[in-house]
C-alpha positions as CSV (number, residue, x, y, z in Angstrom):
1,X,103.4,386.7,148.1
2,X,106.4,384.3,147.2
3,X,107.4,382.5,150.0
4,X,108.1,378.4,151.4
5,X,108.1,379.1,154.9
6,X,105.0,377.7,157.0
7,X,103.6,381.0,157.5
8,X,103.3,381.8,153.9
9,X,102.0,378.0,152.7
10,X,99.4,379.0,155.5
11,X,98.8,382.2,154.3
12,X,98.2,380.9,150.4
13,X,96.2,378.3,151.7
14,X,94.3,380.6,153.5
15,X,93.8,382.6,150.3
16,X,93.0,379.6,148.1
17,X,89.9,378.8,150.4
18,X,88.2,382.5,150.6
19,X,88.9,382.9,147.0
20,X,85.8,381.1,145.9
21,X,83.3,383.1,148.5
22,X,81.5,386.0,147.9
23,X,82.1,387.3,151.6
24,X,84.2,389.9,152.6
25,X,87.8,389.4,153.5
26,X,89.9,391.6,155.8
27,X,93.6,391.3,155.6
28,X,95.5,392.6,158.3
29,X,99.5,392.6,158.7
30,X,101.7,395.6,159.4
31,X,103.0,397.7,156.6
32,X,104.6,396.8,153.4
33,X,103.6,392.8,154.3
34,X,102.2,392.4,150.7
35,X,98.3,393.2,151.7
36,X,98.2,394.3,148.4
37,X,99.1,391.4,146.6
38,X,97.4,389.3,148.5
39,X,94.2,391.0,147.6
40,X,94.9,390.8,144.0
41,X,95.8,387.6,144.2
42,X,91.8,386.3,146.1
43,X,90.8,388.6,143.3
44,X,92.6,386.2,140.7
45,X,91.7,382.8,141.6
46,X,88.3,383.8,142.6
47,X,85.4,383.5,139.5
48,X,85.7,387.3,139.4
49,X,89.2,387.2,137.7
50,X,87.7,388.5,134.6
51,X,86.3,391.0,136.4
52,X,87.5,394.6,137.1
53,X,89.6,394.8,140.2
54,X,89.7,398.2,141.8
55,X,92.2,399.5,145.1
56,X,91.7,402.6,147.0
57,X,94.5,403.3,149.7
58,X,91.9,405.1,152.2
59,X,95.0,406.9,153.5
60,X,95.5,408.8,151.0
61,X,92.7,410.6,150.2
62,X,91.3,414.0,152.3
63,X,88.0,413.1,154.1
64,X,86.0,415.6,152.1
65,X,86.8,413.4,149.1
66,X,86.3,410.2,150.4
67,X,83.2,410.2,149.8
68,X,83.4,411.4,146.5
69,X,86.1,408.5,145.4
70,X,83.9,405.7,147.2
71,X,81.1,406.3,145.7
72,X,81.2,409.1,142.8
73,X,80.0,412.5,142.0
74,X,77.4,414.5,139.8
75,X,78.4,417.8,137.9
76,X,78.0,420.3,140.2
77,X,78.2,418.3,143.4
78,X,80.6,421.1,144.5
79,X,82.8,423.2,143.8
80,X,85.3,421.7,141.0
81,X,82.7,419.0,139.8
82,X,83.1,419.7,136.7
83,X,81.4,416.3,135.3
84,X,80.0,413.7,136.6
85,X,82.6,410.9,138.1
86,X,82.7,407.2,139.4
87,X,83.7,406.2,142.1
88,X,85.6,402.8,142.9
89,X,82.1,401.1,143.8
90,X,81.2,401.9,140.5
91,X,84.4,401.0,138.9
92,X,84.6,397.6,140.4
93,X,80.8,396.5,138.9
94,X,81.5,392.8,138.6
95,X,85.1,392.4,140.1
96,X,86.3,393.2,143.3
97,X,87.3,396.1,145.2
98,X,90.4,396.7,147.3
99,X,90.3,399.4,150.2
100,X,93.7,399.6,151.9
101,X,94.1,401.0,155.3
102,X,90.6,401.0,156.2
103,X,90.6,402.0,159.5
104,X,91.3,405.8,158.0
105,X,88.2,406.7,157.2
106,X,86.6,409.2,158.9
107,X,83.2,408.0,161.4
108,X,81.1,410.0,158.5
109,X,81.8,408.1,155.7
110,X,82.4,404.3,157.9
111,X,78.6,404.9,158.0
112,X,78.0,405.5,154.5
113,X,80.3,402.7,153.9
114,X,78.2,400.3,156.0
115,X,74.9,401.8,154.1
116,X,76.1,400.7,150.6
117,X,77.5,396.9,152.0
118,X,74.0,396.3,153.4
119,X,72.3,397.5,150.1
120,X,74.4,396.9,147.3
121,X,73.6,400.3,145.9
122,X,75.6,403.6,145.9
123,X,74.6,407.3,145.7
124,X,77.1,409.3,144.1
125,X,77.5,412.9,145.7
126,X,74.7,415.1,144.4
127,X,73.1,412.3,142.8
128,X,69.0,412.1,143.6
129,X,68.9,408.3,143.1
130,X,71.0,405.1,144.3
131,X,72.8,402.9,141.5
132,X,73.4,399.3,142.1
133,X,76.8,398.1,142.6
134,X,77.8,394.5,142.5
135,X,81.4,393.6,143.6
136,X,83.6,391.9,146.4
137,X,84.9,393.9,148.7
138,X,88.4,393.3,150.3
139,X,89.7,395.5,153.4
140,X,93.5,395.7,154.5
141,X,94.6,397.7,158.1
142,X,98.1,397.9,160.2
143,X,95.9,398.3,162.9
144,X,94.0,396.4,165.6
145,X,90.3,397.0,164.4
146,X,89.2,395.7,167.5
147,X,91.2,397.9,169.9
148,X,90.0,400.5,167.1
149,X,86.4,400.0,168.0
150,X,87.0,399.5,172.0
151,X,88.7,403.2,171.6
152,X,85.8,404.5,169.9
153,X,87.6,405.5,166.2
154,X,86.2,402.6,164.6
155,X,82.4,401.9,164.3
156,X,81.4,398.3,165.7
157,X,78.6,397.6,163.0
158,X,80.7,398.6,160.4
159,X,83.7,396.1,161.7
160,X,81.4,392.8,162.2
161,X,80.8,393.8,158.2
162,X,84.3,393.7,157.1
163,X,85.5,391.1,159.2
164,X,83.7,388.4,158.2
165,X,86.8,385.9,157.2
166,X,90.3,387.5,158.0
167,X,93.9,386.6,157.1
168,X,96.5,387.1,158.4
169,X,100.0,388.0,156.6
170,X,103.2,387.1,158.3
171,X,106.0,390.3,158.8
172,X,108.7,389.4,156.7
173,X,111.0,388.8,160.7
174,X,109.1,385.7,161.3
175,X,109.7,384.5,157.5
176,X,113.8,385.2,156.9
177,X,114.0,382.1,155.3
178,X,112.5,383.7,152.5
179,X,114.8,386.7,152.0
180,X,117.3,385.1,149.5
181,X,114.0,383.7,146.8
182,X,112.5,387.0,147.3
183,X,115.5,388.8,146.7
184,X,116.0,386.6,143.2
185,X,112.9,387.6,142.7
186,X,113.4,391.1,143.0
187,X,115.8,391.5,141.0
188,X,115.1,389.7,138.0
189,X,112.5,392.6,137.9
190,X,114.9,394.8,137.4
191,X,116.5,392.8,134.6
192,X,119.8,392.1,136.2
193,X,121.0,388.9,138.3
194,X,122.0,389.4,142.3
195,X,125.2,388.1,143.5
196,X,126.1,388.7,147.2
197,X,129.0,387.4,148.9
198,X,128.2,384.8,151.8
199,X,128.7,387.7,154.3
200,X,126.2,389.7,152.8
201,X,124.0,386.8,152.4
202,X,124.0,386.1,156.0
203,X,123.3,390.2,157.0
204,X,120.0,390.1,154.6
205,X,118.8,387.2,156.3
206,X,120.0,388.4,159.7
207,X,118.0,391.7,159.5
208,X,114.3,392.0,160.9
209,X,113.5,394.0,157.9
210,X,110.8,396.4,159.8
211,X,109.4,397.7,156.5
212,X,108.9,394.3,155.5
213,X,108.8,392.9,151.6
214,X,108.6,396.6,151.0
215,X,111.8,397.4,152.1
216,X,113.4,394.2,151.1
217,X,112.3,395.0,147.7
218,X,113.8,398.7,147.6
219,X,117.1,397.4,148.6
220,X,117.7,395.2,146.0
221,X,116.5,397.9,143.7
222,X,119.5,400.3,144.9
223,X,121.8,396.9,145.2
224,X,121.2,396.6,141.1
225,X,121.7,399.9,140.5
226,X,125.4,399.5,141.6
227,X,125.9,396.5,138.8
228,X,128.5,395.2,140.9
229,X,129.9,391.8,139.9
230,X,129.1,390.7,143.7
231,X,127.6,392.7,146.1
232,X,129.6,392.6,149.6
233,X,128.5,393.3,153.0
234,X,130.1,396.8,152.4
235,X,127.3,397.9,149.6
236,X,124.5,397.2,151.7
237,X,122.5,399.9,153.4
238,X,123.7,401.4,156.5
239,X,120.9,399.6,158.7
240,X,121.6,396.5,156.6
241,X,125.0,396.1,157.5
242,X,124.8,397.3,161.1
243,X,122.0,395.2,161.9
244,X,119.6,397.9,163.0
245,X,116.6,396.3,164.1
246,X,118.2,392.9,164.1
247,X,115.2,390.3,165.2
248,X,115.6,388.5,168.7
249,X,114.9,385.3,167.1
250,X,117.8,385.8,164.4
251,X,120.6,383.6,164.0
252,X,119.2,380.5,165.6
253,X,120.7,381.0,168.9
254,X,119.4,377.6,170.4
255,X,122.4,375.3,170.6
256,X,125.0,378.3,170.6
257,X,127.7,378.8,172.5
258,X,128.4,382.3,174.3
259,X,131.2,382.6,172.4
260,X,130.1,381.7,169.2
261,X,126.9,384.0,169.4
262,X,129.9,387.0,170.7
263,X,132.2,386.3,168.1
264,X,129.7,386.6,165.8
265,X,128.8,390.0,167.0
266,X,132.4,391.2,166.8
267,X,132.5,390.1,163.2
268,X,129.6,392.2,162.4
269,X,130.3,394.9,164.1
270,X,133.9,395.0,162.4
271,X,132.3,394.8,158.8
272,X,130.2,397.2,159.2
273,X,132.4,400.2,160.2
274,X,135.1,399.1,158.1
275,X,137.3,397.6,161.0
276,X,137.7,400.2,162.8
């Protein structure tokens, strides 16, 4: 979420205002945008913040045990129940809970879902009575909920729920201008300082980066790793250097010359297979 680009002072504005509401929040933006951290981060300004905050990536949990990890289980629910278990409902009592990739669930357990959102109360699996839950509930999808529900995966009651106030997070293409602080930032995780040449400067910046901040943050992972004294456009990754999914917009082509845009080109080409 670190960013001075338009998109991302909107973005934090945006979060600053739905902080302070009780309502859900659905946060949509295509994979490895920061969804994540922009959940934790409504979580932390909101009065909640001492609160518990709980995240479930719907993805990547079997259907049969979604309902079990939503909402909980009683010994002997099934088979392997050994004792009785919360679920992240439970978990979040008082905080706020974070389900990532949403639109995952199974038509089964949406329902349920929806069930517990218009009672505030949960019933674990193999439970006889309901408990009451009190939490915030954040959602987070790649996908188009509404072309979701017009297709018939997504249940329509259960989206009018969730999307209630929804933000938007930029890709990280349409916010370049924030490769190089994010970068810095990356790497002073790691412990080590990043120095790229200007060549390799200009190739981070000129690639659309289609896994996003995710991606963005892996390379500079593997660029540490090298503990070069200055990375050059030769270190980077393959795509990286050959511009593989270069964005259209890239480069700031208005007020170019044909030949300047070209010669560019040659120059990148050239670097990145050696000269040859």
């Amino acid at each position: 979420m670190i960013g001075n680009t338009p998109s991302m002072r909107q973005a934090w504005k945006r979060l600053r205002q739905v902080a302070g509401l009780e309502i859900p929040v659905l946060l949509s933006g295509e994979t490895g945008t920061g969804k994540s951290a922009a959940a934790k981060a409504i979580h932390t300004l909101s009065a909640r913040r001492d609160g518990p905050f709980e995240s479930l990536n719907c993805a990547s949990i079997p259907a049969n045990l979604a309902e079990s990890q939503l909402f909980g289980h009683v010994q002997g629910a099934f088979t392997g129940a050994t004792q009785d278990r919360k679920g992240v409902f439970e978990l979040a009592d008082g905080g706020t809970i974070f389900l990532d990739e949403i639109a995952e669930l199974d038509n089964q357990t949406q329902a349920k879902l929806l069930e517990v959102l218009e009672s505030a109360h949960v019933r674990p699996v193999g439970a006889e009575r309901d408990r009451p839950v009190n939490c915030r509930l954040i959602t987070a999808t790649h996908r188009d909920l509404r072309r979701e529900v017009a297709e018939g995966r997504f249940r329509e009651d259960l989206y009018y729920r969730l999307d209630v106030l929804r933000i938007d997070v930029p890709p990280l293409r349409l916010r370049l201008e924030d490769v190089p602080i994010l970068a810095e930032h990356f790497a002073s995780q790691e412990g080590r300082p990043l120095r790229l040449t200007p060549r390799a400067l200009h190739l981070l910046v000129s690639y659309s980066w289609p896994g996003n901040v995710r991606e963005l943050r892996n390379e500079v992972r593997r660029l540490c790793a090298l503990d070069a004294r200055e990375i050059s456009a030769q270190q980077l990754s393959p795509e990286v250097r050959a511009g593989r999914g270069v964005s259209k917009a890239t480069g700031n082509l208005a007020g170019k010359t044909l030949a300047e845009v070209e010669r560019e080109l040659v120059q990148s080409a050239l670097e990145a297979t050696d000269g040859n």
